[in-house]
N, C-alpha and C positions, 0 to 999 in steps of 0.2 A: 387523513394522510396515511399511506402507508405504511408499515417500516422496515420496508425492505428499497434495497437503491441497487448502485450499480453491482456487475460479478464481478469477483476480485481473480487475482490470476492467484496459478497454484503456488502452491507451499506452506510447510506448518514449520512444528519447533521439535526437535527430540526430546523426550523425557531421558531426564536425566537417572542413574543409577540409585539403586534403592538400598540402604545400608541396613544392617540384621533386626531383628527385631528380640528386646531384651525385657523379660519380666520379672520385676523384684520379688524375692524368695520370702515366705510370711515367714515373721517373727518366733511363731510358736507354730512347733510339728517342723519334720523334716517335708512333709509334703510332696507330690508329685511334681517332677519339672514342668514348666506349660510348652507347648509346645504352638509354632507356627501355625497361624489360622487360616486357613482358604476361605478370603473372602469375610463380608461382615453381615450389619443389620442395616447400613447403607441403603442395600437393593429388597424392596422385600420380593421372594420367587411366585413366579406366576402358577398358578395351580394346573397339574401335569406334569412339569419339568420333572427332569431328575433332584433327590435330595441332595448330591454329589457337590451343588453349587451353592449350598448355605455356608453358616459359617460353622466351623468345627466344634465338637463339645472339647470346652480343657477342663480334665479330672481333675479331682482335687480330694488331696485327701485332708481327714477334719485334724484340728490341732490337736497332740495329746497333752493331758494336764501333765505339771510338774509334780518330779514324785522327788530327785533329791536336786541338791545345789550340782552337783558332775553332768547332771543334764540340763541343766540354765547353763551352765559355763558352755559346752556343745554349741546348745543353741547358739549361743553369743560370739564365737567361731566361727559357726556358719554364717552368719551375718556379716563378719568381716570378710568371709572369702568371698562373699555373693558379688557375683559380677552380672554388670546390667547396663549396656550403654546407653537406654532409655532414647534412642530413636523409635518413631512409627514408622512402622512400613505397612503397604497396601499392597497386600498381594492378591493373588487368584484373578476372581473375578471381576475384582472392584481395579485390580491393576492393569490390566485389559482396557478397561473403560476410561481411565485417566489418560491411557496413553494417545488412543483415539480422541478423546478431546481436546489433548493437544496439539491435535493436526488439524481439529475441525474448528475452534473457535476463532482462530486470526482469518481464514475465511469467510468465516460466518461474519464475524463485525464487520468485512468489508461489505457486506449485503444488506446492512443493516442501518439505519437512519437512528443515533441514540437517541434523540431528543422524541421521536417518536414511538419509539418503544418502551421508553419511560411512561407513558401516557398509557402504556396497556397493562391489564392485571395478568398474573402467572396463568392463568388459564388462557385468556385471548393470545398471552404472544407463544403460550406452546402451541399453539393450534396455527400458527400464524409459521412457525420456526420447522413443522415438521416437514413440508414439502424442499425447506431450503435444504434443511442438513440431509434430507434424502438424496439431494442433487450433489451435495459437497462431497456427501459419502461415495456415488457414482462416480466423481473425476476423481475419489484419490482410489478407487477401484477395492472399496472393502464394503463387504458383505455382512449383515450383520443381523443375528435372529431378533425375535422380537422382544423378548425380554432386555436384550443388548443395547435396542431403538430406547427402548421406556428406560433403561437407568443413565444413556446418553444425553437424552433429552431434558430429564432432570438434573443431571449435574451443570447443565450448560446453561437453566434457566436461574441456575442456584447464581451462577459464576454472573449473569448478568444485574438481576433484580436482585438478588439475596446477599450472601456474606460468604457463597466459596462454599468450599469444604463445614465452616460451621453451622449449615445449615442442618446436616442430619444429627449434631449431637444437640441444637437448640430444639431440636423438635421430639427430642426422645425425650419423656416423662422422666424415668426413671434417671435420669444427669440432672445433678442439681449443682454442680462447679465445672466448669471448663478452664483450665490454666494452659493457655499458650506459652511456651518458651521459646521463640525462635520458630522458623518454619518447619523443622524435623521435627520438635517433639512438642505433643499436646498431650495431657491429661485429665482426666474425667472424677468426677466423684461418682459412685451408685452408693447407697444404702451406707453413708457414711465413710467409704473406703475407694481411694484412689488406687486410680489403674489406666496405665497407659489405649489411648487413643488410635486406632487405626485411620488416623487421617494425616495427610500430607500437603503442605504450600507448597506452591510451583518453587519460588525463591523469596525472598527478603522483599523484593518489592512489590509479591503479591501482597504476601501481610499484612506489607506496610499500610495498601491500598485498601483491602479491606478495615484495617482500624481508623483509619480517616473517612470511609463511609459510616461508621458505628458513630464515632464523635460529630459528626457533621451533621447527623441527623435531629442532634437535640441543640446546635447551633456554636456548638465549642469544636477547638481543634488542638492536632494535634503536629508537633513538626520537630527540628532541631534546636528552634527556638523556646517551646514550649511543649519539652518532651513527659510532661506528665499532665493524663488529663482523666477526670471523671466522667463518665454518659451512664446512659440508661436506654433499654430498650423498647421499643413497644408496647412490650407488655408487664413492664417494671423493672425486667432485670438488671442487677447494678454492672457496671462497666467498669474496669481500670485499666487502663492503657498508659504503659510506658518503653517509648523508643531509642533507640540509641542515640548519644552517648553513652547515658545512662543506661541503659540493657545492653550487655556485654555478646549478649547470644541473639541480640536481632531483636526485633518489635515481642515486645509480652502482653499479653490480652489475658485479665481475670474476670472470667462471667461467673456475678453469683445469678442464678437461675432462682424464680419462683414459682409457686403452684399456678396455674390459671385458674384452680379453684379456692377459694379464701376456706384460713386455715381456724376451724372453732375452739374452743376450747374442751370442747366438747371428743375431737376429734382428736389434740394435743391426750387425751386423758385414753383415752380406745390406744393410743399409740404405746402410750406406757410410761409416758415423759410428765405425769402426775397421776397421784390417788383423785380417786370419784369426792373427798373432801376437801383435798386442794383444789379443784376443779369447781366447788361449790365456794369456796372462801372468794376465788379469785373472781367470779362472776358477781359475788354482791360487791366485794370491792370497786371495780369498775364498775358497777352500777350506781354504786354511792358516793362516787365522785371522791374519791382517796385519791391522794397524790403517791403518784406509783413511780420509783425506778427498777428498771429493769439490768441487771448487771450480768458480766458472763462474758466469755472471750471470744476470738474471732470463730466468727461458723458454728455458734453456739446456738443461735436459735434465738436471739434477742428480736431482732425484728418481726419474725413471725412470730412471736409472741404478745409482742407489741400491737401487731393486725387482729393477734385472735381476742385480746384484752378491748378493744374499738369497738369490737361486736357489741357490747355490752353498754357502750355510750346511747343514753336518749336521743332517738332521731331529731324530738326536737330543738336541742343544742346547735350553737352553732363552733366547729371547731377548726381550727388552724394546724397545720401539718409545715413544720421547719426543717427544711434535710437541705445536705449541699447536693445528693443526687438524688433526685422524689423516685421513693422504692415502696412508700407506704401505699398500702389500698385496704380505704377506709372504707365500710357500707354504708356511711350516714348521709341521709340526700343534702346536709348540709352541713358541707366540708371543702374546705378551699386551700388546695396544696401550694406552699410558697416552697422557693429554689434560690439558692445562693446565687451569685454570679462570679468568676474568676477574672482577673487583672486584664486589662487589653496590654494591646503591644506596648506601650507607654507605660504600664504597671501602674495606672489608673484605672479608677471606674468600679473597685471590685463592691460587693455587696456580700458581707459577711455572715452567719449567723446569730452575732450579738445584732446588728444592726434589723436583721426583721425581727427578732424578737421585739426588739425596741417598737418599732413599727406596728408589729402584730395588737401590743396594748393598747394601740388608738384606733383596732379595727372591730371594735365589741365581740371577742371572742367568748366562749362561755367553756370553751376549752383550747390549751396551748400543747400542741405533743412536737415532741426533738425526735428527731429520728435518729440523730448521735452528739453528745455534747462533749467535744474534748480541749474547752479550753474557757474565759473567762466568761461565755454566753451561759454558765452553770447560772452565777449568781445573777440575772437577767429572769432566768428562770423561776428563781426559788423568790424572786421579787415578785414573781407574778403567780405564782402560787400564794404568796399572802396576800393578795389585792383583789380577792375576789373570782378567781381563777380555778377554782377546787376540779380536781380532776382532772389535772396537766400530769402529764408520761414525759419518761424521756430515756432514752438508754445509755450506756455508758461501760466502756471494756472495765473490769475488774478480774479478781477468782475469789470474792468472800465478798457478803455485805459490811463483814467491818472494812474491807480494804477500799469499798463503795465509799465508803461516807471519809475515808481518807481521802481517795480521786479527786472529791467532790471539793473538799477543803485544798488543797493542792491545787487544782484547776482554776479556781477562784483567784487565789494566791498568784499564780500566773498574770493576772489580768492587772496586775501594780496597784488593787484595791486598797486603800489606805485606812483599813482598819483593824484593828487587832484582829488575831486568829481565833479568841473565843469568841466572838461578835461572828464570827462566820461559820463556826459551830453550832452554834446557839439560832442562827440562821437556819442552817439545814434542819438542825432537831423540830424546828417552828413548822416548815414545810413540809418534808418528807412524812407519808405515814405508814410506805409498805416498800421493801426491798425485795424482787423477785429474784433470785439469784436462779441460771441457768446454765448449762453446764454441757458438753460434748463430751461422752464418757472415751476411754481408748477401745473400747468397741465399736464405736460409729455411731455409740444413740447417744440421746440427745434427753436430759434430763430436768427437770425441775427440782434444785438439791435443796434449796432454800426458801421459806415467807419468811420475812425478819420485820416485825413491826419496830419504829424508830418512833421511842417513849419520851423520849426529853432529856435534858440536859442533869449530871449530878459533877459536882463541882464545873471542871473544864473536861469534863468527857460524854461522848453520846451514849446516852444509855437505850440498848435494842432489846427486841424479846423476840425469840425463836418462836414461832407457831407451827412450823413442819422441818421437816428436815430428813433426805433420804441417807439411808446407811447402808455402805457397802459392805454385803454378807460372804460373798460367793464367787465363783467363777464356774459357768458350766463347761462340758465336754469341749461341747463347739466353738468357746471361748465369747460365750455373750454374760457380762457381768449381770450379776444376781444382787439386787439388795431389795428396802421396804423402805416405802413412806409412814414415817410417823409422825402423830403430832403429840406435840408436848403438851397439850395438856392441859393449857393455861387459859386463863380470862383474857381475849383479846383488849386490851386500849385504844382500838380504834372502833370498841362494840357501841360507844356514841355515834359516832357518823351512822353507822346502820342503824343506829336507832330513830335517825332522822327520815331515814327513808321506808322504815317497816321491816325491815332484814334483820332487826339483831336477835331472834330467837332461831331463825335458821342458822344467821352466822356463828354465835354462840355454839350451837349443836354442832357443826362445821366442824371446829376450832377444840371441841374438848372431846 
């Protein structure tokens, strides 16, 4: 079947007025103003063109270090006078081309059969789409070069099959967060540091439309009724969408992005986010089936940590993956991802993450990993870590492993357990055998500050032992903080486990 139908008669929509475009002033150094970009990374230029239609370079100058408190004071000045109205605007060349596809796309769907062009992939229906819009172009009487056809064409295939405007920040490597707020402003994370988004929603009800494709795709939704929803995309990334009432400024869409390539530890350790011996502790640990949490705050690097510590699991295990949105990607050919499920309309039916845990024990797993535990599914877990389960993960927001095995005790406690607080102590001390604590420095990287081995109970307290630990020494020019992994030094207590597997004289060497 086709998917083209009948010709629509003329007329498009006007693009509406584009408000300034504002960049927040860095904290440290007075720094060069940024200045208005022509144009972005949206389009990439066809070889020949002139350089004239990339996107502009903004200079920048490096921070300078603090030399007394009269220049902190300054700085912190500047900061309150800093004005920034945090809209995206799309100017130059990429604004040009929005505007034109404004006038080309309610044409074009009229020529268009949607149920049939859903049936074709992004390359069949460009190749299907370019005679049309050649013709749409010809009645609205615009001319337009060839680079102009190639970024028309792709925003238009975006707007249909894809997700709009979010297509080219999902597709850029280096974006590892997308924060929608509303249809004017979007921001990006690169290399740990936000920065406003040169992209733009038609209105509120595109957005809206595109985060009802996002959630719809993995079978939840999203509305006025049930205006907060979790998804995932494709290719793992986590979703959070939340629409008005409750968003004051319009639909909000949080993408955490992942690598498409799985992250090692090996890789974690090249980066700088541990020493070459933490990196050897942490690999015989998951290898020797130690019960590991992983602690650390939002955008800290828990979860990818969590993927690179899996490596390290025996293929021939069979292991269980518990998330309420599946973000984990395991390597092991035997691994089976379970998924919560949220309330229907009736606020029935929901499926928790105590409830598969529960479940998960009657499926012979040989390992149990959470991909977040923030409520009374802890103790579920730590059940199932002494039952024969050695080698279950799980993460959990903290900033310290002692405030970890607080959480953990607290979270329990939540859950109306009717039994004293040292019995749940004494719980955890039984279970847990390694606390990774990880950390988002305020430079943008992303560290491994802590292994805290969890020794056992002395009175009614948990008693931990420190085996590394990074310290901050420094701050360079460019303002990337400076410290060292050390370890302390000590006889591991978790050096039985390796001993069971053959590791404890590498681990030992590791460790001291």
């Amino acid at each position: 079947m086709s998917a083209f139908g009948k010709k629509g008669n003329a007329g498009g929509l006007k693009p509406g007025g584009r408000p300034a475009f504002g960049v927040a002033r860095p904290m440290k150094g007075a720094g060069t103003p940024a200045t208005a970009q022509r144009g972005g990374e949206q389009f990439p230029p066809i070889p020949g063109e002139g350089a004239g239609e990339g996107p502009a370079a903004v200079p920048s100058a490096a921070p300078s270090r603090p030399t007394s408190s009269a220049e902190a004071i300054d700085r912190l000045n500047e900061r309150m006078a800093a004005v920034n109205d945090g809209n995206s605007e799309v100017g130059g060349f990429e604004a040009s081309v929005h505007k034109i596809k404004e006038q080309v796309l309610p044409r074009l769907l009229e020529r268009v059969d949607p149920e049939a062009a859903a049936t074709l992939s992004k390359e069949e229906l460009s190749e299907e789409f370019r005679p049309i819009i050649m013709e749409v172009l010809a009645e609205l009487k615009v001319t337009l070069n060839r680079r102009e056809q190639f970024a028309l064409e792709k925003v238009l295939i975006d707007e249909l099959l894809g997700f709009g405007p979010l297509e080219e920040l999902l597709n850029d490597p280096d974006v590892s967060d997308i924060m929608v707020n509303g249809p004017d402003q979007t921001y990006i994370e690169k290399k740990g540091k936000l920065q406003l988004a040169p992209i733009r929603f038609r209105d509120e009800q595109h957005l809206f439309q595109i985060a009802q494709r996002i959630v719809n795709q993995v079978g939840r939704r999203v509305d006025q009724t049930t205006p907060l929803a979790d998804a995932r995309l494709k290719d793992g990334s986590r979703v959070n969408v939340i629409v008005p009432p409750l968003s004051l400024r319009g639909t909000a869409i949080s993408i955490r992005k992942f690598s498409e390539k799985p992250i090692t530890l090996d890789m974690l350790r090249d980066f700088g986010s541990m020493s070459d011996k933490m990196c050897t502790a942490l690999k015989i640990a998951g290898a020797c089936r130690m019960n590991i949490v992983i602690s650390g705050g939002t955008g800290s690097g828990k979860t990818t940590m969590l993927n690179a510590l899996s490596k390290m699991i025996d293929p021939g295990e069979r292991v269980l993956t518990i998330e309420d949105a599946a973000e984990l990607r395991l390597q092991q050919p035997h691994w089976l991802p379970l998924e919560t499920r949220p309330p229907n309309l009736e606020g029935q039916g929901a499926i928790t993450i105590g409830d598969l845990v529960k479940n998960a024990l009657r499926m012979r797993p040989d390992r149990i990993i959470l991909g977040e535990i923030r409520g009374a599914e802890c103790f579920d877990l730590l059940a199932a870590m002494n039952t024969g389960h050695d080698g279950s993960m799980c993460t959990l927001h903290a900033n310290s492993p002692r405030e970890c095995l607080g959480r953990m005790e607290n979270m329990i406690l939540m859950g109306d357990i009717k039994i004293p607080k040292e019995a749940i102590s004494r719980q955890i001390a039984e279970s847990v055998d390694l606390i990774v604590q990880v950390k988002r420095l305020r430079d943008g990287s992303r560290r491994t500050t802590n292994i805290t081995e969890v020794i056992g109970m002395e009175g009614d307290v948990i008693v931990t032992q420190e085996l590394f630990k990074f310290e901050y020494l420094d701050e360079s020019e460019d303002g990337k903080i400076l410290g060292e992994f050390r370890s302390s030094g000590l006889r591991p207590y978790t050096l039985e486990k390796a001993r069971q597997f053959g590791f404890d004289q590498a681990y030992l060497e590791a460790c001291l």
